[in-house]
SEFI-115455 format. One record per residue: x, y, z of N, C-alpha, C in turn. Coordinates in steps of 0.2 Angstrom, whole numbers, padded with zeros to 4 digits, always signed. Layout:
! residues N
XYZXYZXYZ...
! end
This chain:
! residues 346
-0051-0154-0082-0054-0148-0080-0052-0142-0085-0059-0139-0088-0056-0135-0092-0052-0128-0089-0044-0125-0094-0039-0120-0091-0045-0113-0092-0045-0109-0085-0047-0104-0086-0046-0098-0089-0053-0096-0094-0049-0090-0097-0048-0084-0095-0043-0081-0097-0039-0074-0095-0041-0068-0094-0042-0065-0091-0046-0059-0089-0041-0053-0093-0043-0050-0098-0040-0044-0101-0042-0037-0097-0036-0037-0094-0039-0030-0091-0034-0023-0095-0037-0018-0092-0032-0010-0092-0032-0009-0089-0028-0002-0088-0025+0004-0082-0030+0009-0087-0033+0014-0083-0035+0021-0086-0032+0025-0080-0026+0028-0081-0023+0033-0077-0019+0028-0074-0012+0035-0075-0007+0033-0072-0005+0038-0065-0006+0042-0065-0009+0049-0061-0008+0047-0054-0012+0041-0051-0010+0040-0045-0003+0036-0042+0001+0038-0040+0008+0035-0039+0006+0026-0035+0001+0022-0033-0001+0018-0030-0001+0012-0038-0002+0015-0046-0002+0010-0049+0002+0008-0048+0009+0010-0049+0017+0006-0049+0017+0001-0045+0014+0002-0039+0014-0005-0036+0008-0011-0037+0005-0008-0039+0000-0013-0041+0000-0017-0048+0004-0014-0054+0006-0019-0060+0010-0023-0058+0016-0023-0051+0019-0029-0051+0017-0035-0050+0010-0034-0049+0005-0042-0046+0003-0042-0052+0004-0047-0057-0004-0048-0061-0001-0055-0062-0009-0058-0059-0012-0065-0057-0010-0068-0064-0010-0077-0062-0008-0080-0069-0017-0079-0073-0024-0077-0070-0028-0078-0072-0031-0071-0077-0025-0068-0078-0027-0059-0083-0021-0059-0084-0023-0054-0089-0018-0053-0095-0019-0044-0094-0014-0039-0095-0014-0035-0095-0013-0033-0103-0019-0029-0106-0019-0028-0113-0018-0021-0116-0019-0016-0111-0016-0009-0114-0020-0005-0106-0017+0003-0110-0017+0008-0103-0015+0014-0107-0018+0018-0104-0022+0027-0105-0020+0032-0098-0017+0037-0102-0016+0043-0099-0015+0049-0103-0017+0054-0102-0015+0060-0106-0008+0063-0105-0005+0060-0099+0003+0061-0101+0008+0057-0104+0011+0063-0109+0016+0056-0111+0022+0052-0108+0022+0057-0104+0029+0052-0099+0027+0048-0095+0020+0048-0092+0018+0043-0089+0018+0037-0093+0014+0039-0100+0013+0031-0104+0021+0029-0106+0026+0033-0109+0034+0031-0107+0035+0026-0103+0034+0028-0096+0036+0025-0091+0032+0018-0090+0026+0019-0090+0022+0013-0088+0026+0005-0095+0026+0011-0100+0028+0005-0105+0035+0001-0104+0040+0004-0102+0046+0002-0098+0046-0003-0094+0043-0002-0087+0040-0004-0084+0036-0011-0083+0029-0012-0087+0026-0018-0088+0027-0021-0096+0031-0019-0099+0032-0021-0107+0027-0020-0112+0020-0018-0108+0013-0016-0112+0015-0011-0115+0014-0010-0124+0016-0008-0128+0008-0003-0132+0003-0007-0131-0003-0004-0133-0006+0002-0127-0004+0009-0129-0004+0014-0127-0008+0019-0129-0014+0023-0126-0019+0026-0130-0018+0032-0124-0019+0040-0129-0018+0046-0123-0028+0045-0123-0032+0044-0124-0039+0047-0123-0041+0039-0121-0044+0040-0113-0048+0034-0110-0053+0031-0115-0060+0034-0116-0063+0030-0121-0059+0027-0128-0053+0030-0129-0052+0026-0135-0051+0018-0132-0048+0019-0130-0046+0012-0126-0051+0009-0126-0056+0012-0123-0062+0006-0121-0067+0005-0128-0065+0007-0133-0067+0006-0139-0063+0000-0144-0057+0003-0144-0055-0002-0145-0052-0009-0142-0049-0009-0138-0048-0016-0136-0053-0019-0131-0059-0016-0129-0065-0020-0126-0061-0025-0120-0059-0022-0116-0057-0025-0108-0062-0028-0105-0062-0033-0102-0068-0037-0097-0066-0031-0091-0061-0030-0090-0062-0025-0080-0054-0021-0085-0055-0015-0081-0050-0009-0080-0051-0008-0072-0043-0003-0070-0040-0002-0066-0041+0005-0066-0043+0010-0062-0043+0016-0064-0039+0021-0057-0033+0023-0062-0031+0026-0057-0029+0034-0059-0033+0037-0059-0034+0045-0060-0035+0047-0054-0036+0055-0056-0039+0062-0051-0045+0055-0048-0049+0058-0038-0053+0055-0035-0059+0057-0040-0059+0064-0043-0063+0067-0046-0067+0064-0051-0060+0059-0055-0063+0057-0063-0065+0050-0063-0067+0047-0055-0067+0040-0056-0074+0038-0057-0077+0044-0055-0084+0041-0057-0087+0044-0064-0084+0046-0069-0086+0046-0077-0084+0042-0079-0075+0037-0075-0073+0033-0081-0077+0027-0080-0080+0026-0072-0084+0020-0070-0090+0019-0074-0094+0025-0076-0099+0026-0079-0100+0024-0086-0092+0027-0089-0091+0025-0096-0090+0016-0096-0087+0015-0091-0084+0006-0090-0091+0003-0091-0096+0004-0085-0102+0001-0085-0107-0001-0091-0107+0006-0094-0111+0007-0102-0108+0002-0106-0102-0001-0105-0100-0006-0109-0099-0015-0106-0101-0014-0100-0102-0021-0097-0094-0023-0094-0088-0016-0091-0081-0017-0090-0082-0017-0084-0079-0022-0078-0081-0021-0071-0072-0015-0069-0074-0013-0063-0070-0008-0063-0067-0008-0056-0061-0006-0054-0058-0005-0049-0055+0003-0047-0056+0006-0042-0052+0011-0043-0049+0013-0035-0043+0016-0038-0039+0015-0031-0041+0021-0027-0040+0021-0019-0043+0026-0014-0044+0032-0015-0047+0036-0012-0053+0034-0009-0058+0032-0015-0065+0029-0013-0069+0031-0018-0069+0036-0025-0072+0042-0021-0072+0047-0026-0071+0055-0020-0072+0060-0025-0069+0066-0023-0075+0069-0016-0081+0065-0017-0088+0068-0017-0091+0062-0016-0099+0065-0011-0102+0058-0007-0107+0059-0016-0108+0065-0018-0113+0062-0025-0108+0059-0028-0104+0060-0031-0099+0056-0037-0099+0048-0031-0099+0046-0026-0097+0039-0025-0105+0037-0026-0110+0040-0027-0118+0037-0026-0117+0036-0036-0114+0040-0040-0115+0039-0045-0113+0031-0048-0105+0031-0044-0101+0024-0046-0107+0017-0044-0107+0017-0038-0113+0013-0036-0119+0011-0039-0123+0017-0042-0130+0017-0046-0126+0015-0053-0122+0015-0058-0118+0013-0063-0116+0006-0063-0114+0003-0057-0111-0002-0057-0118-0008-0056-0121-0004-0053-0128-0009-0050-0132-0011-0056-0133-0006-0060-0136-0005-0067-0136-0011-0070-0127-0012-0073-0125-0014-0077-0123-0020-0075-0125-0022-0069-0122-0028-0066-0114-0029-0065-0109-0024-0067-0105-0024-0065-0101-0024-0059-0093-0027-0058-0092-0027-0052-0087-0019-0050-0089-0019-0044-0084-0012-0043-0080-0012-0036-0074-0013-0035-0070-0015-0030-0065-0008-0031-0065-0005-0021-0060+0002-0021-0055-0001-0015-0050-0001-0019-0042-0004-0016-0040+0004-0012-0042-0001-0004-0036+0002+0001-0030-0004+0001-0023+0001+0003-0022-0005+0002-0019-0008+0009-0021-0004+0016-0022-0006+0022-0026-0013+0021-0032-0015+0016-0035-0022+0015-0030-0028+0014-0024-0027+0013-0020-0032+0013-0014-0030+0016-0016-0030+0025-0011-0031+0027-0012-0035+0032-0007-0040+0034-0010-0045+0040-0011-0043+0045-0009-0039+0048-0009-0037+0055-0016-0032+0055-0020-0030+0051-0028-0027+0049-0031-0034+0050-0030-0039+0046-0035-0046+0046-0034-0048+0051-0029-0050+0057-0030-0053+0060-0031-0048+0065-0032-0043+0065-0035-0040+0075-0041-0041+0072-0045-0039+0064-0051-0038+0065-0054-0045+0065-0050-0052+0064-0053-0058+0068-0053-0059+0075-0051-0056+0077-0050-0057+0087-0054-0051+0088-0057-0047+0085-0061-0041+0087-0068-0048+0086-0068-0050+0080-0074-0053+0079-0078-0060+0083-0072-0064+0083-0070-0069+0089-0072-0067+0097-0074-0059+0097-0076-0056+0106-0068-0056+0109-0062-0057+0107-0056-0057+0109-0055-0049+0117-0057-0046+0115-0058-0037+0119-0066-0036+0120-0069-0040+0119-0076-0040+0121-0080-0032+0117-0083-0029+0119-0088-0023+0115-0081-0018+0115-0081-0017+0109-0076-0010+0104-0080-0004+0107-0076+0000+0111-0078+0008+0113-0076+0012+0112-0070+0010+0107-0065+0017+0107-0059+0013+0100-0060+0018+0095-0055+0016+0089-0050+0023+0089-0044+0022+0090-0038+0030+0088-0036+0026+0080-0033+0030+0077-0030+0029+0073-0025+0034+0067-0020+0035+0066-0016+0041+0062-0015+0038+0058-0014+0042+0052-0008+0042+0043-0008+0051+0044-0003+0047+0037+0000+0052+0034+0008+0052+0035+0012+0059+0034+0020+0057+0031+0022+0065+0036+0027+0067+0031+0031+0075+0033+0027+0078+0027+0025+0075+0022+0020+0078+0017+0021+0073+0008+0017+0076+0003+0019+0072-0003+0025+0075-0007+0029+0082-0006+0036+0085-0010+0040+0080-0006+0039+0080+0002+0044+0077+0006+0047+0071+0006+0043+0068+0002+0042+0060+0003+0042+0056-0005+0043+0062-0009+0044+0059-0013+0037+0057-0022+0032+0060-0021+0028+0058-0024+0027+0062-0029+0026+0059-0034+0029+0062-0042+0025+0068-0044+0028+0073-0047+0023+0078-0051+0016+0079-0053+0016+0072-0056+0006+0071-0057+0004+0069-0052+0006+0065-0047+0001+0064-0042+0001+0070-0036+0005+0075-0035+0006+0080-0030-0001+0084-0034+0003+0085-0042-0004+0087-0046-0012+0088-0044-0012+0081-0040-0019+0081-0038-0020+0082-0033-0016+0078-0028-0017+0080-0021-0017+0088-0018-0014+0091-0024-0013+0099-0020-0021+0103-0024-0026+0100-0027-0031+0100-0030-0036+0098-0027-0042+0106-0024-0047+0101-0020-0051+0099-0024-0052+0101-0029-0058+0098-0032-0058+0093-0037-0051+0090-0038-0047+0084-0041-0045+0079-0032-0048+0082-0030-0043+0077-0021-0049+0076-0018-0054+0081-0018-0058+0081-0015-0057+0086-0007-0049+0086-0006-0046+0091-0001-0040+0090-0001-0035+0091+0004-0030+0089+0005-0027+0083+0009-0025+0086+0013-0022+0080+0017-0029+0074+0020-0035+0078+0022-0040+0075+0027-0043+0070+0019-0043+0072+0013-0045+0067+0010-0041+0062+0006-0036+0066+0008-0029+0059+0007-0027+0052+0010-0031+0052+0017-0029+0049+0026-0037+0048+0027-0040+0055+0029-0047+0050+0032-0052+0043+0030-0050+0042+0024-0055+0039+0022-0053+0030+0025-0044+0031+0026-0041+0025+0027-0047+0022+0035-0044+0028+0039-0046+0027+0045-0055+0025+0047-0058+0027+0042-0066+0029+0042-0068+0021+0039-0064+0018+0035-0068+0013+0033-0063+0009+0038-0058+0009+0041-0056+0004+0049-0061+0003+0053-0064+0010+0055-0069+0011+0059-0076+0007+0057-0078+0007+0051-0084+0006+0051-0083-0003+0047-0077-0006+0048-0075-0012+0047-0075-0015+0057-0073-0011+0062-0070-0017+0067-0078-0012+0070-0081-0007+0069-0088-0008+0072-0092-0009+0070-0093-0013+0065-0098-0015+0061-0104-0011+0059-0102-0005+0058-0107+0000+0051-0106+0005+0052-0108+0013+0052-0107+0019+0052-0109+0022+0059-0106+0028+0060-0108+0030+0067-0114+0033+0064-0117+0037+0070-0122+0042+0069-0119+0048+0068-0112+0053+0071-0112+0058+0069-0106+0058+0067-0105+0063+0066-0097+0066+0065-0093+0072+0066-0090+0073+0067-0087+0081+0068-0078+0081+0064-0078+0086+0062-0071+0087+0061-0069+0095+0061-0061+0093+0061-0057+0100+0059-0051+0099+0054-0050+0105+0052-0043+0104+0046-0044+0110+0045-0034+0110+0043-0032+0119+0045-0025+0117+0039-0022+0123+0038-0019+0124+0034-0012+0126+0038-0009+0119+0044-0006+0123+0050+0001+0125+0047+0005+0122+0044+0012+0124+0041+0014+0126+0035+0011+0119+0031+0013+0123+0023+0008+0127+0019+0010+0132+0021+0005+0138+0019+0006+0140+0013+0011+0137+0010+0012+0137+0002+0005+0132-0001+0003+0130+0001-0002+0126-0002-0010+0127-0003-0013+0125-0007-0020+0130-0006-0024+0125-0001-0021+0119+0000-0027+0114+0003-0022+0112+0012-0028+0109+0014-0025+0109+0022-0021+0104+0021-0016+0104+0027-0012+0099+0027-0013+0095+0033-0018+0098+0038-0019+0092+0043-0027+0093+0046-0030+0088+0049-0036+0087+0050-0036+0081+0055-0045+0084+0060-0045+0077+0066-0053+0075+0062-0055+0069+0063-0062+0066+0061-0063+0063+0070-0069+0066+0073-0071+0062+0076-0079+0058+0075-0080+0050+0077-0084+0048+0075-0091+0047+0083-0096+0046+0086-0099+0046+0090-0104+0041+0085-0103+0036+0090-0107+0028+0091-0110+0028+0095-0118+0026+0096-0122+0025+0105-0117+0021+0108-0112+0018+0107-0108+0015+0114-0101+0015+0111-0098+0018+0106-0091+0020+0105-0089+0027+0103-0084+0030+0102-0080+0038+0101-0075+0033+0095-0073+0037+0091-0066+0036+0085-0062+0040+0086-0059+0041+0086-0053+0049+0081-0047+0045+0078-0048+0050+0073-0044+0047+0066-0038+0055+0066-0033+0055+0063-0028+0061+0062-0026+0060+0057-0024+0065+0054-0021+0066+0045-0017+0069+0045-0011+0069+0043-0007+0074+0042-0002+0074+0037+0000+0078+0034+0007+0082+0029+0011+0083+0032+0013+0085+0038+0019+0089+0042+0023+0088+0047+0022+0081+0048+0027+0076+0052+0035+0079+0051+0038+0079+0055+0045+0080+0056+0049+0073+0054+0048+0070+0056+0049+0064+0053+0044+0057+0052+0043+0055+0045+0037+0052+0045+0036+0046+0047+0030+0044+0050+0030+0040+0054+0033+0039+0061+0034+0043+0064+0039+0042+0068+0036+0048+0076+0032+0044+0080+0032+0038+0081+0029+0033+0078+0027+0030+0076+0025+0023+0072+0016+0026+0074+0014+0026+0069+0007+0026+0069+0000+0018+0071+0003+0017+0077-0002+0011+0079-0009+0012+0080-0012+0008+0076-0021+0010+0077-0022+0006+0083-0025+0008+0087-0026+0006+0095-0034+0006+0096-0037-0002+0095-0045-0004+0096-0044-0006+0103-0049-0001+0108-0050-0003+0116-0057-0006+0115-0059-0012+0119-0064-0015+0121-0064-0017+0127-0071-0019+0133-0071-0019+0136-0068-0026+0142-0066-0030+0138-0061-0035+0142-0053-0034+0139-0052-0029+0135-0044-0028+0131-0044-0023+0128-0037-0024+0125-0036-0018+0121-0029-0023+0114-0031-0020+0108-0027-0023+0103-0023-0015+0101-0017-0017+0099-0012-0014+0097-0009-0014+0090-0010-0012+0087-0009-0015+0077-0005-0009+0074+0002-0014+0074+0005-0008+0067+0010-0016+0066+0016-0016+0064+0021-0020+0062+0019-0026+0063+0017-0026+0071+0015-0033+0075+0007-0032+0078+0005-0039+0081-0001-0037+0084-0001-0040+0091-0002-0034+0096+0000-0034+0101-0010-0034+0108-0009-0041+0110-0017-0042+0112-0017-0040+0123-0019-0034+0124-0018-0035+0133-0027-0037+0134-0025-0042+0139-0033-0043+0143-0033-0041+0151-0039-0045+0152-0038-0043+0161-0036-0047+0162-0035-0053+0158-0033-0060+0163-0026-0058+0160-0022-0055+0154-0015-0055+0154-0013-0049+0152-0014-0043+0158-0011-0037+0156-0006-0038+0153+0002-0040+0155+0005-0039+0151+0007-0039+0144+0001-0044+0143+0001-0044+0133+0005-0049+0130+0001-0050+0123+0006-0056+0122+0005-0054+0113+0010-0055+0109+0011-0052+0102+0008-0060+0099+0001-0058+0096-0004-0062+0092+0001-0064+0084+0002-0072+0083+0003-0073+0077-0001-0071+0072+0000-0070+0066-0001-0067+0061-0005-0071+0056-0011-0070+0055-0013-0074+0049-0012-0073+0042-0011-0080+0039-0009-0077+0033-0014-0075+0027-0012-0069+0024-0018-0070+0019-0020-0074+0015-0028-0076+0013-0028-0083+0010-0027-0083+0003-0026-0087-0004-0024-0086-0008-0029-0084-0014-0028-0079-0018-0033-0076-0021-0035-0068-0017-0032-0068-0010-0033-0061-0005-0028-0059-0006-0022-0059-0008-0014-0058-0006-0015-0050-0009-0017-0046-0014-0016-0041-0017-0021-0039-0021-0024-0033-0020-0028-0028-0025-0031-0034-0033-0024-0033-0036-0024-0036-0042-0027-0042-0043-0024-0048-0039-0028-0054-0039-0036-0056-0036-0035-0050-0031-0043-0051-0026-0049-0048-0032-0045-0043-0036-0050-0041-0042-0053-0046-0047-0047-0050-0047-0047-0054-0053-0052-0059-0050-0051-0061-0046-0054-0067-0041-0061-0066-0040-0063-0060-0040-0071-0058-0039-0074-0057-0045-0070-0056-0051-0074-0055-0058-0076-0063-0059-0069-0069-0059-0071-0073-0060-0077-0079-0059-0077-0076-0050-0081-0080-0048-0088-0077-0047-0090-0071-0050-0096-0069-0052-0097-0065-0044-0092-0063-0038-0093-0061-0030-0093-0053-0031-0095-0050-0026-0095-0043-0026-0088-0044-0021-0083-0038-0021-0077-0037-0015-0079-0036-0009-0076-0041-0005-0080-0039+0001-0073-0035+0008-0076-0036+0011-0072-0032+0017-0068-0024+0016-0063-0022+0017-0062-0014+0014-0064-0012+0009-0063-0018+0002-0066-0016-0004-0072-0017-0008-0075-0016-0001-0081-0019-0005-0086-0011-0006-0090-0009-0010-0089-0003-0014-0097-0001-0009-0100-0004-0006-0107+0000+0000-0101+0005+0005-0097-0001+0009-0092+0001+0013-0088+0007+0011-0084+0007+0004-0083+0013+0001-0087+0020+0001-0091+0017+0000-0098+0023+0000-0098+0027+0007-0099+0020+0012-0099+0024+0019-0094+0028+0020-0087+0025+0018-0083+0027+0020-0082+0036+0018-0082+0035+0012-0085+0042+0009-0090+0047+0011-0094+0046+0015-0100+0050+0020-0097+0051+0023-0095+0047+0029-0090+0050+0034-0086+0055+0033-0082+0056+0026-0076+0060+0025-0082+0067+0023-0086+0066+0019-0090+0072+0019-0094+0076+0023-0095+0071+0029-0099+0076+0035-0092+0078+0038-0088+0074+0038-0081+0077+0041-0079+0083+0041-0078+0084+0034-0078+0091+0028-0082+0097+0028-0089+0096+0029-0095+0101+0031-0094+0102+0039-0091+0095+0044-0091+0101+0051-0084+0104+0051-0081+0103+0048-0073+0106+0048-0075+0114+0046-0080+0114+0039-0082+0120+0037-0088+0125+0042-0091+0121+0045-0097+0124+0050-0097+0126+0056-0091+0119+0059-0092+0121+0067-0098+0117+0069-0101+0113+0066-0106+0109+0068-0104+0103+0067-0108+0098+0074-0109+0091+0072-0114+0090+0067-0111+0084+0064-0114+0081+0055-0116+0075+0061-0126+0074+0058-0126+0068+0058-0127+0065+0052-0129+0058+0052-0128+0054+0046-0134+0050+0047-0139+0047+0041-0136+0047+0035-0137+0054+0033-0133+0056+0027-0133+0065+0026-0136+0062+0018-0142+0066+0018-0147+0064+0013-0148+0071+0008-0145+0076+0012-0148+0083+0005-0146+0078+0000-0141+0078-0003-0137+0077-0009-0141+0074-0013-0147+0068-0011-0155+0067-0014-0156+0072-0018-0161+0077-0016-0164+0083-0016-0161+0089-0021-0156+0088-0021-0153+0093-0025-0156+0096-0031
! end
C-alpha cells in the first residue's frame, strides 16, 4: 500500500493565543512548511517553539511562495475572510480558529469562496474535541432525556489582562471591529453552535443583552445573556470578562429533556425518572483521526470530506447569525428573528 503523501500546510497569523496549542499536534500525515505574521516577535516565537524556520511578515507572500495544499488561519475574526478568499483563489483548503468571522456577511463570504473553489473550510472550536460534549450529545441523540427543552450554558474567565493572554490577542479582543465585540463575541458563539448541535438546527428567534458592567476601562462589553426561542425549547447562553474567580463555580452546560436531565463539564453526569439520583456516564473516547483540530483537519482534506459536527463551516455560519441577531437585540431592545436575510440586499 502505497505511503501517504504529506500534507504541506501554514499558519497565517499568530495573533490568536489558541495557535500555541494547536502546533503541538501535527499529524504524521502533514508537514508544517512556513507561517506569517506582521509581528516580529510572534514569528520569533513561533520559530522557537516549532523549529519552522521559513518565516514571511506579509500572508500573500507566503502563499506565493511556498504553495501550501491547507493553511491555518489564525488572525483578527475580521481578516479571516480575505485570507480564505485569497486561500481559495489558489485551490488552499483553509481552517480558522473561532468564531467564524467578525460579521454574519464576512462568514457568507468564507462559505461562497470555499464552495467556489471546491475547497475545504473547517472553524476549530475547541469545545469540538472534548469528551464529555461527544458523549452527552450521543445520549441526547440515542433519546437518553427524550425531547431537549431547555439548554443553559456559560464561558468566560475574570477577563483576558486577568488571565493571562498576550498583548496581540487582547489587541483584538479589546477591538470591536477586529472581534467583532467583546466579551459576547468571544463566548457566545461557543454556546450557539452547542445549541444548534444538541437541537438539531437554529432556533427561530433571538434576543440579547451586553453591557459594559465593570471594566469600564474598555471600549467593548465585558458581559452578555443570548437567549434562543425554539417552537418547543428556550437556551440562555452567558458570557463573561468579570468573574472574581474564573470558573468558579464550574461552568456546567445543563441539557433538560423531557424524561432527564444531562449535566456536562469534567464528568457527565445523566438523572432520569427511573434513576433520579444519577449516575456519572463513561466517557467515550475520541476516535482516531478526531483527537484535535490539526489532525481532524488533515483527515478531511485527505479523505476528500467536508468537517462535520462543531466544525463543520454551514454550522459556523449558523452559529454566526445567532451571535448577530444577538448583537442587533442587544442594540434594539428587539426580538431578532431568524433567518436574517437584509445582508442579501444591501
Amino acid at each position: 500500500m502505497a505511503r501517504q503523501k504529506k500534507l504541506r500546510c501554514a499558519i497565517l497569523g499568530m495573533a490568536h493565543d489558541h495557535v500555541w496549542s494547536l502546533v503541538k499536534h501535527s499529524p504524521e500525515t502533514a508537514e508544517l512548511v512556513a507561517a506569517a505574521d506582521p509581528d516580529a516577535a510572534l514569528r520569533d516565537r513561533f520559530a522557537k517553539q516549532t523549529g519552522c524556520q521559513r518565516l514571511f511578515e506579509d500572508y500573500e507572500q507566503l502563499l506565493e511562495e511556498t504553495r501550501p495544499d491547507a493553511a491555518m488561519i489564525f488572525t483578527a475574526n475580521a481578516h479571516h475572510a480575505d485570507l480564505v478568499e485569497l486561500c481559495a483563489a489558489r485551490g488552499i483548503h483553509t481552517l480558522v480558529e473561532k468564531p467564524m468571522a467578525a460579521t454574519l456577511e464576512q462568514a457568507d463570504r468564507m462559505l461562497l469562496a470555499a464552495r467556489r473553489a471546491r475547497t475545504r473550510l473547517m472553524v476549530n472550536w475547541p469545545t469540538a474535541w472534548s469528551p464529555t460534549v461527544r458523549t452527552a450529545l450521543r445520549l441526547v441523540r440515542e433519546g437518553r432525556i427524550g425531547q431537549v427543552w431547555q439548554l443553559t450554558w456559560r464561558g468566560g474567565h475574570a477577563g483576558p489582562d486577568e488571565i493571562g493572554c498576550s498583548p496581540q490577542f487582547r489587541s483584538i479582543l479589546f477591538d470591536k471591529e477586529l472581534n467583532g465585540a467583546g466579551a459576547f463575541a468571544d463566548y457566545s458563539g461557543y454556546g450557539a453552535s452547542l445549541c444548534l448541535l444538541f437541537l438539531g438546527g437554529p432556533p427561530n428567534s433571538v434576543m440579547g443583552m451586553a453591557g459594559r458592567l465593570l471594566k469600564t476601562h474598555l471600549p467593548v462589553d465585558d458581559n452578555g445573556i443570548l437567549l434562543l426561542r425554539y417552537p418547543h425549547a428556550l437556551c440562555r447562553l452567558e458570557m463573561t470578562w468579570t468573574e472574581a474567580v474564573s470558573g468558579r463555580p464550574a461552568h456546567d452546560t445543563v441539557v433538560y429533556g423531557t424524561e432527564g436531565t444531562l449535566v456536562i463539564g469534567a464528568e457527565v453526569w445523566l438523572y432520569t425518572r427511573k434513576k433520579p439520583e444519577g449516575s456519572c456516564v463513561p466517557l467515550d473516547d475520541l476516535p482516531k483521526g478526531e483527537r484535535d483540530p490539526f489532525e481532524y483537519f488533515v483527515r478531511c482534506i485527505h479523505k476528500g470530506e467536508d468537517p462535520q459536527g462543531q466544525t463543520n463551516p454551514d454550522l459556523g455560519r449558523a452559529a454566526q447569525e445567532i451571535m448577530e441577531a444577538g448583537l442587533r437585540s442587544a442594540t434594539s431592545g428587539r426580538e431578532i428573528a431568524l433567518p436574517i436575510e437584509d445582508h442579501l440586499f444591501r
